[in-house]
Biopython code that builds the backbone (N, CA, C, O; Angstrom):
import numpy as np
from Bio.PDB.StructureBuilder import StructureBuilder

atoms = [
    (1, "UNK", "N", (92.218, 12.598, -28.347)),
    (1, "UNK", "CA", (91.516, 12.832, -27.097)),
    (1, "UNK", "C", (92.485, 12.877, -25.911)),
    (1, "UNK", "O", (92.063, 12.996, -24.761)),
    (2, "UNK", "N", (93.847, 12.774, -26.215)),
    (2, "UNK", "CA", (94.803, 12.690, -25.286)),
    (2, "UNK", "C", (94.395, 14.161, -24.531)),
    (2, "UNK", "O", (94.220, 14.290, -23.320)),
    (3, "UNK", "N", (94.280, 15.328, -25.641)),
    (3, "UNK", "CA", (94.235, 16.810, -24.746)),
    (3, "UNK", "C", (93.806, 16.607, -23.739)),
    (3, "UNK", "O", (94.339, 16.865, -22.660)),
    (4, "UNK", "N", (91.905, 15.694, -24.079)),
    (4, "UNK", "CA", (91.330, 16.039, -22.504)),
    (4, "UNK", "C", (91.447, 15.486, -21.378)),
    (4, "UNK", "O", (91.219, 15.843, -20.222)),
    (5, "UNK", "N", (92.012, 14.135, -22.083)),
    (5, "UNK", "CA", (92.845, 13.518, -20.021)),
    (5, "UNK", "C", (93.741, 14.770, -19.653)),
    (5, "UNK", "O", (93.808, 15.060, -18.458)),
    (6, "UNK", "N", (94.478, 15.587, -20.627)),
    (6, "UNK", "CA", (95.728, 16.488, -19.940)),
    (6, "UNK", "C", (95.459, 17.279, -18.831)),
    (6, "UNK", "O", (96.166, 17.424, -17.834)),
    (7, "UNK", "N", (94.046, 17.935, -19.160)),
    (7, "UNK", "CA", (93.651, 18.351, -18.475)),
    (7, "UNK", "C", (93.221, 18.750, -17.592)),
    (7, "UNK", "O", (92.482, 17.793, -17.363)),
    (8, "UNK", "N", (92.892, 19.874, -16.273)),
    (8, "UNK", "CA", (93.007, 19.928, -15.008)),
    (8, "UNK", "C", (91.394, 19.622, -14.939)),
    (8, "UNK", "O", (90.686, 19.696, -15.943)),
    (9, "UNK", "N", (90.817, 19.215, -13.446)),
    (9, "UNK", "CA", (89.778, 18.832, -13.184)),
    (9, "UNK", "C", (88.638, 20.342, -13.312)),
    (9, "UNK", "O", (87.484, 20.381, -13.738)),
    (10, "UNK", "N", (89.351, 21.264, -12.861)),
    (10, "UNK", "CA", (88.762, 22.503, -13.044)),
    (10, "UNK", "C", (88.136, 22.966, -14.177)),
    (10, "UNK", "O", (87.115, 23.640, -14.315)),
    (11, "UNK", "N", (89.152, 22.352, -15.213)),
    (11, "UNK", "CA", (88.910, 23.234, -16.834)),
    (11, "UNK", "C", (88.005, 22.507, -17.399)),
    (11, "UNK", "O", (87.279, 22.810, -18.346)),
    (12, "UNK", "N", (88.083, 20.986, -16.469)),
    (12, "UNK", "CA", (86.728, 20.027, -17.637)),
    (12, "UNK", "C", (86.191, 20.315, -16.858)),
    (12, "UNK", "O", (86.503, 19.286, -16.259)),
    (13, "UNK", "N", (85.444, 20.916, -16.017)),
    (13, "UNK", "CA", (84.218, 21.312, -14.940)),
    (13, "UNK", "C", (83.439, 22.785, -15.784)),
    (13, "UNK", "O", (82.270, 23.003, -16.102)),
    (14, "UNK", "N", (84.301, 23.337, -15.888)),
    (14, "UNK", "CA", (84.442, 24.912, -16.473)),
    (14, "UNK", "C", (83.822, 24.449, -18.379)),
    (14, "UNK", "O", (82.863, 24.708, -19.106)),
    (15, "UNK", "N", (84.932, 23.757, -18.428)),
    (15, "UNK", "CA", (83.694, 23.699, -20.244)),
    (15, "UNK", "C", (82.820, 22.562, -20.270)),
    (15, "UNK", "O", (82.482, 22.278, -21.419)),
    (16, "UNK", "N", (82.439, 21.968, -19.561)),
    (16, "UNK", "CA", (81.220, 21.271, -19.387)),
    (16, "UNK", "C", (80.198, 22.269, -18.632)),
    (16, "UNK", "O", (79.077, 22.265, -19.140)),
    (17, "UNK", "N", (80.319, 22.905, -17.805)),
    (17, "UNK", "CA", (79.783, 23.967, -17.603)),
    (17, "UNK", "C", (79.077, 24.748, -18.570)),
    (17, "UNK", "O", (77.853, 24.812, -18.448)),
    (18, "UNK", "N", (79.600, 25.312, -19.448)),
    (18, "UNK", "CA", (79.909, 26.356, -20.830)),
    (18, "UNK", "C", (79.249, 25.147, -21.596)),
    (18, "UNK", "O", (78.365, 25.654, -22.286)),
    (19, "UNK", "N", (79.264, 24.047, -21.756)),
    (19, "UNK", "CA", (78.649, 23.561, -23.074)),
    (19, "UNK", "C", (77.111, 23.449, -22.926)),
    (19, "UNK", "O", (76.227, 23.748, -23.728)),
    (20, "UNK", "N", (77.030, 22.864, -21.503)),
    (20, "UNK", "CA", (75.395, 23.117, -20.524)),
    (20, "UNK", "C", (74.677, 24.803, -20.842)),
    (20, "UNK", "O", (73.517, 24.996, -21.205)),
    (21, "UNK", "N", (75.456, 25.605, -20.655)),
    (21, "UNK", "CA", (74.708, 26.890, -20.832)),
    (21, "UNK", "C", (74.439, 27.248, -22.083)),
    (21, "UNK", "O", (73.601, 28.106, -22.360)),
    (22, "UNK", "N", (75.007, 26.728, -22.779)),
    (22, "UNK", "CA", (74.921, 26.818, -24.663)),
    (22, "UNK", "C", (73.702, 26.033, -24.875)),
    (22, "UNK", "O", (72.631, 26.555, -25.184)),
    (23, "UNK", "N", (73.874, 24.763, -24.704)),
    (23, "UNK", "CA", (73.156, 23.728, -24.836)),
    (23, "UNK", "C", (71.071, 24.804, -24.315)),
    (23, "UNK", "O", (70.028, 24.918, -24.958)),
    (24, "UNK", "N", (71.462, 25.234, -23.068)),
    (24, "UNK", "CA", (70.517, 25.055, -22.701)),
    (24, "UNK", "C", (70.003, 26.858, -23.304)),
    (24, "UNK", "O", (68.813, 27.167, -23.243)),
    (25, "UNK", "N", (70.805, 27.629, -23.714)),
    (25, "UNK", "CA", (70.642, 29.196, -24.399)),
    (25, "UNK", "C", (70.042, 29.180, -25.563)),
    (25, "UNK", "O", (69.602, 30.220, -26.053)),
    (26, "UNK", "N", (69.910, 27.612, -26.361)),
    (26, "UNK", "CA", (69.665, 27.014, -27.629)),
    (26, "UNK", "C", (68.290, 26.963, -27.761)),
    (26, "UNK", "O", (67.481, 27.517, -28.505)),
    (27, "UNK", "N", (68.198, 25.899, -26.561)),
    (27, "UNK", "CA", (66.882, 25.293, -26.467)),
    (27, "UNK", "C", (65.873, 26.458, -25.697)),
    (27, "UNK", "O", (64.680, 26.305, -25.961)),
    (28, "UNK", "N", (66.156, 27.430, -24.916)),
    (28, "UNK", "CA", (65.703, 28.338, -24.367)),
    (28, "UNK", "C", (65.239, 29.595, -25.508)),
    (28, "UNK", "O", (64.517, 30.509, -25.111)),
    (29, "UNK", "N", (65.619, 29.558, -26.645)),
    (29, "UNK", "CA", (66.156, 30.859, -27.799)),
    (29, "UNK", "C", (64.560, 29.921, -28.896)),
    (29, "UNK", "O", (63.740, 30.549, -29.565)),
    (30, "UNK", "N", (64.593, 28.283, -28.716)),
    (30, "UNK", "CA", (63.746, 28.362, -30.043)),
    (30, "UNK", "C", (62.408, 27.626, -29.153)),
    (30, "UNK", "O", (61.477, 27.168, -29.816)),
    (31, "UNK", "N", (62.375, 27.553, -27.849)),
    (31, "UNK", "CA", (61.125, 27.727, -26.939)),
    (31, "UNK", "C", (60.353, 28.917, -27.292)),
    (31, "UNK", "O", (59.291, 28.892, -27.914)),
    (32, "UNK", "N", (60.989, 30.032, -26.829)),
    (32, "UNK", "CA", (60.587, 31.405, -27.248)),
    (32, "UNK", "C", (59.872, 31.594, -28.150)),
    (32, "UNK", "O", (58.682, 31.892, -28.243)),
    (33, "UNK", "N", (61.337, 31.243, -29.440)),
    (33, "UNK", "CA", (60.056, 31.788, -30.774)),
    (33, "UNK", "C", (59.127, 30.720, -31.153)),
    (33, "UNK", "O", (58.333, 30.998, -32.051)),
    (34, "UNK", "N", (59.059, 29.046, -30.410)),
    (34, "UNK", "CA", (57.619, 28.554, -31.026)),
    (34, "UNK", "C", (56.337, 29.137, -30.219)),
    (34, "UNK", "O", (55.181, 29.227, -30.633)),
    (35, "UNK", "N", (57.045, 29.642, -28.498)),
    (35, "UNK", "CA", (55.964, 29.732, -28.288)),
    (35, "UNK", "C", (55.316, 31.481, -29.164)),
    (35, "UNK", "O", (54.156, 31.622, -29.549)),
    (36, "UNK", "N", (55.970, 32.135, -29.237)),
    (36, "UNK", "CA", (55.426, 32.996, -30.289)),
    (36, "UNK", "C", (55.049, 32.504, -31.554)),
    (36, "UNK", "O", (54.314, 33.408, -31.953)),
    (37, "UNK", "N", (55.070, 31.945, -32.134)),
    (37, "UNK", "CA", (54.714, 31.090, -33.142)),
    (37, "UNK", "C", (53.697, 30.446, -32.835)),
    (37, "UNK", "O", (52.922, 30.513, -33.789)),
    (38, "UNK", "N", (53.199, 29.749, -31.873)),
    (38, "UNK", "CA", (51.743, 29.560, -31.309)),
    (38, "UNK", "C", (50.931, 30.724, -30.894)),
    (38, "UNK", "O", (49.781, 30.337, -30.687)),
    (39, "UNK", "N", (51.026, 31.653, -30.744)),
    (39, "UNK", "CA", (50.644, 32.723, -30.091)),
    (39, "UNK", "C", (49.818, 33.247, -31.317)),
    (39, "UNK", "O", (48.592, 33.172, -31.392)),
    (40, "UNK", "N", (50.803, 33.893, -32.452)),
    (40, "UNK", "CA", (49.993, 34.143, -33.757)),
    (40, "UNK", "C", (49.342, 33.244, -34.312)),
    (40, "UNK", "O", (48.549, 33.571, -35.195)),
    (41, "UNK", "N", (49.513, 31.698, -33.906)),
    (41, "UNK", "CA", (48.508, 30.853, -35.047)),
    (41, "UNK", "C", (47.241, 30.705, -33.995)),
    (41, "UNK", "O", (46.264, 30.168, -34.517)),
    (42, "UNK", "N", (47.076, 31.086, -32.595)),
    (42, "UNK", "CA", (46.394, 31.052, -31.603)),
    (42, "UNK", "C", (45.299, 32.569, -31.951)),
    (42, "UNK", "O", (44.077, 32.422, -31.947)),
    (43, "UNK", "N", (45.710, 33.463, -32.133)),
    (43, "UNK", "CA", (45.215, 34.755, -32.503)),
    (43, "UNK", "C", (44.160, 34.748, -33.815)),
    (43, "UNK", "O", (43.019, 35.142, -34.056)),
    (44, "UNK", "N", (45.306, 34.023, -34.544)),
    (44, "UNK", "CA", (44.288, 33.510, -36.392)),
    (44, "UNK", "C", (43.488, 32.852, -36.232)),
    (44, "UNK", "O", (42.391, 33.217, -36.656)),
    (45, "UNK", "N", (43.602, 31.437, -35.491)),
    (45, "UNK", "CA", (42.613, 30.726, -35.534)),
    (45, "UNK", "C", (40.840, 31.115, -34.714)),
    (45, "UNK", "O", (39.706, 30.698, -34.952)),
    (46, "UNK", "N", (41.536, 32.316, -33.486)),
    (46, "UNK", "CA", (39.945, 32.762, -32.611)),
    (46, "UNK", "C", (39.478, 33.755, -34.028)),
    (46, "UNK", "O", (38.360, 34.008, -34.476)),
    (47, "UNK", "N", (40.467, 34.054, -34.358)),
    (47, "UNK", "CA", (39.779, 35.348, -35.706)),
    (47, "UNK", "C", (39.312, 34.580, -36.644)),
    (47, "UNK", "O", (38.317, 34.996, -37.237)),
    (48, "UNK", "N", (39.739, 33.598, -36.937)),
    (48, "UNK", "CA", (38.844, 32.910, -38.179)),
    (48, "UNK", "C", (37.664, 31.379, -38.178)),
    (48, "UNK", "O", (37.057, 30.903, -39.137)),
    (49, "UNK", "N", (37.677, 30.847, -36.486)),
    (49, "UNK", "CA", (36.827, 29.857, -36.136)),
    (49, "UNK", "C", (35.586, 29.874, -35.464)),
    (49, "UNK", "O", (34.477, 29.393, -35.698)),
    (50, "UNK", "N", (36.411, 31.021, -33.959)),
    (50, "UNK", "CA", (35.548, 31.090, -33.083)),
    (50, "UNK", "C", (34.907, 32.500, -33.371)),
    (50, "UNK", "O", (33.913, 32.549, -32.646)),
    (51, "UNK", "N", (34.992, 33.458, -33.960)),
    (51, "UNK", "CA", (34.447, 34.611, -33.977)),
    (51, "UNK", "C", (33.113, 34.386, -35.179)),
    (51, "UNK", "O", (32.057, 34.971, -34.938)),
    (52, "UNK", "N", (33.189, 33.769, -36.093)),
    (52, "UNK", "CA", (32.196, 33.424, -37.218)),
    (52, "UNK", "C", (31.264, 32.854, -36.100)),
    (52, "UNK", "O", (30.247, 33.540, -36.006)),
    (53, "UNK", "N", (31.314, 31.524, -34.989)),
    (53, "UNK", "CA", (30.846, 30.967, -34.312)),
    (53, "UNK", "C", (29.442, 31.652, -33.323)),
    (53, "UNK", "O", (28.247, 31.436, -33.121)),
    (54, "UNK", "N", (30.528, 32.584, -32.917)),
    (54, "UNK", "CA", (29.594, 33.813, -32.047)),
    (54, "UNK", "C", (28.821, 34.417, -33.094)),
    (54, "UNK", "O", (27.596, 34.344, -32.992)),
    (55, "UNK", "N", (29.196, 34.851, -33.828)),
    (55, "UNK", "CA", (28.146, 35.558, -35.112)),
    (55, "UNK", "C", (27.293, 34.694, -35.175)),
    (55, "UNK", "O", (26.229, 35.047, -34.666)),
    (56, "UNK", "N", (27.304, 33.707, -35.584)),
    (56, "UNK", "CA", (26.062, 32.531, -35.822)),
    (56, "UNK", "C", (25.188, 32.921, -34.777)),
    (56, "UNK", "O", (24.167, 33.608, -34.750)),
    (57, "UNK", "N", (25.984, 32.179, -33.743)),
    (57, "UNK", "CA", (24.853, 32.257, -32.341)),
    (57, "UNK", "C", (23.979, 33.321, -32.185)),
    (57, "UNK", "O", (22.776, 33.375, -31.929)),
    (58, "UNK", "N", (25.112, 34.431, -32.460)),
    (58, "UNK", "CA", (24.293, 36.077, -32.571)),
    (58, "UNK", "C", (22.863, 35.987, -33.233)),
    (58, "UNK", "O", (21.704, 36.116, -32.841)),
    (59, "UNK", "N", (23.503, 35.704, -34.434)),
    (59, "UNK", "CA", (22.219, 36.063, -35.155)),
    (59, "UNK", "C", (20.830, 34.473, -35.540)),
    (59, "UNK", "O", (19.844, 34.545, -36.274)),
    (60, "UNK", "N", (21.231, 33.452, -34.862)),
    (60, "UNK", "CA", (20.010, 32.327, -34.156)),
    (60, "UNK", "C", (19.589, 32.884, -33.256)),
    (60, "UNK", "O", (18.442, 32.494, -33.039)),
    (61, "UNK", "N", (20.032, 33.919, -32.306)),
    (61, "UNK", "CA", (19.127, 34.391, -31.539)),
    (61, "UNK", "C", (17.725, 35.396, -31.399)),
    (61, "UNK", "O", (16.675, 35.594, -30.787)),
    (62, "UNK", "N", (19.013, 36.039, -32.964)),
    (62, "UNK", "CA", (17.774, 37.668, -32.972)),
    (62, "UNK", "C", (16.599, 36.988, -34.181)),
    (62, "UNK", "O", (15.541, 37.454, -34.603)),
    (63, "UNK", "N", (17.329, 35.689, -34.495)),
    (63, "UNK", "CA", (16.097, 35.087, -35.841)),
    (63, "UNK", "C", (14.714, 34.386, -34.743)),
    (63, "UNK", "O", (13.527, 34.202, -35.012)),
    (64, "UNK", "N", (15.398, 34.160, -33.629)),
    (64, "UNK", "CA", (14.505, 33.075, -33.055)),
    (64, "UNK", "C", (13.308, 34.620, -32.093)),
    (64, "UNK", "O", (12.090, 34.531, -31.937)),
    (65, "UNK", "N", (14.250, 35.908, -31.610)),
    (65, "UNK", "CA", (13.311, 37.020, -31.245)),
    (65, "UNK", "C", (12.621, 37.394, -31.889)),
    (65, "UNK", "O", (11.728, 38.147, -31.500)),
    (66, "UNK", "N", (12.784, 36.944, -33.379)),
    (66, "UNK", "CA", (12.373, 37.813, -34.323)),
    (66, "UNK", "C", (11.259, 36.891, -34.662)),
    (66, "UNK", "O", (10.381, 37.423, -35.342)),
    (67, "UNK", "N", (11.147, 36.137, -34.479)),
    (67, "UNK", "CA", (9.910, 34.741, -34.822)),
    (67, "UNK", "C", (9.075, 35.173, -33.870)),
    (67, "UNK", "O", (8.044, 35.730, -34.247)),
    (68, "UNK", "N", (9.307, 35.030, -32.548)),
    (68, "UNK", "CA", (8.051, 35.012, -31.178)),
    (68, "UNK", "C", (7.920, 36.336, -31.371)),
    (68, "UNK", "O", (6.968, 36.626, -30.647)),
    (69, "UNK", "N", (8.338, 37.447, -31.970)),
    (69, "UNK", "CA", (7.834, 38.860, -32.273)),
    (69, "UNK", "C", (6.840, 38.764, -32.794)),
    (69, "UNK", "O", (5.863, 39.267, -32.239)),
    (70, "UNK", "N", (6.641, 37.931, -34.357)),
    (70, "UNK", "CA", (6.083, 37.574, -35.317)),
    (70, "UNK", "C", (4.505, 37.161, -35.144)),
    (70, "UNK", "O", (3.395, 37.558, -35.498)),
    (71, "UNK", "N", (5.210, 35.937, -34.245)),
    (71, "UNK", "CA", (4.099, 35.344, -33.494)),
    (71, "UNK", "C", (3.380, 35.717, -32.495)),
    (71, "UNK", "O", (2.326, 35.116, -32.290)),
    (72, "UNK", "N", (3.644, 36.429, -31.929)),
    (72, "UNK", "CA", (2.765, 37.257, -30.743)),
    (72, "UNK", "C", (1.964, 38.467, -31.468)),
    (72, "UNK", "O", (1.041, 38.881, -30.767)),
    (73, "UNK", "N", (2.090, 39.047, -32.563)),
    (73, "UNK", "CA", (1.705, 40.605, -33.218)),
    (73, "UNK", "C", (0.158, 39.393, -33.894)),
    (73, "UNK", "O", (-0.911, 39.969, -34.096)),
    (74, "UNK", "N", (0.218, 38.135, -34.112)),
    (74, "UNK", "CA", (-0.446, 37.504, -34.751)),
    (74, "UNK", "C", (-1.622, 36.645, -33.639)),
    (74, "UNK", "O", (-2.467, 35.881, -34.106)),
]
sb = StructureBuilder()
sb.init_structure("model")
sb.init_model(0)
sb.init_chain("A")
sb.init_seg("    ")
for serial, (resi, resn, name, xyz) in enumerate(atoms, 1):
    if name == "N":
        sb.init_residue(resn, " ", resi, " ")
    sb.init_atom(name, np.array(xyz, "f"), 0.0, 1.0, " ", f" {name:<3s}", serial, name[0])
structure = sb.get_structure()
């Protein structure tokens, strides 16, 4: 570790610098792809939870029009 006492105040400013922008190009690079990675499991899950959901509702509604239809012709 002798190198880095040798060293000028500039150059340890300069790669501490450089290790910060790495550091932070890293963490910036796999933000990205989780948040894409939430994005598609966000997409699957309205396609396979909430859309059956609305169908239901859909069709409790036209069962329940379809009753007071029933009942009124009677």
């Amino acid at each position: 570790m002798q190198w880095l006492s040798n060293l000028k105040l500039s150059q340890k400013l300069v790669g501490s610098l450089l290790l910060c922008a790495f550091v932070t190009a890293i963490v910036g690079t796999v933000g990205v792809l989780k948040v894409r990675e939430l994005a598609t499991m966000q997409t699957e899950m309205y396609d396979r939870e909430f859309v059956p959901v609305r169908d239901d509702g859909t069709a409790a509604w036209q069962a329940a029009s379809h009753f007071r239809a029933c009942i009124r012709t009677f």
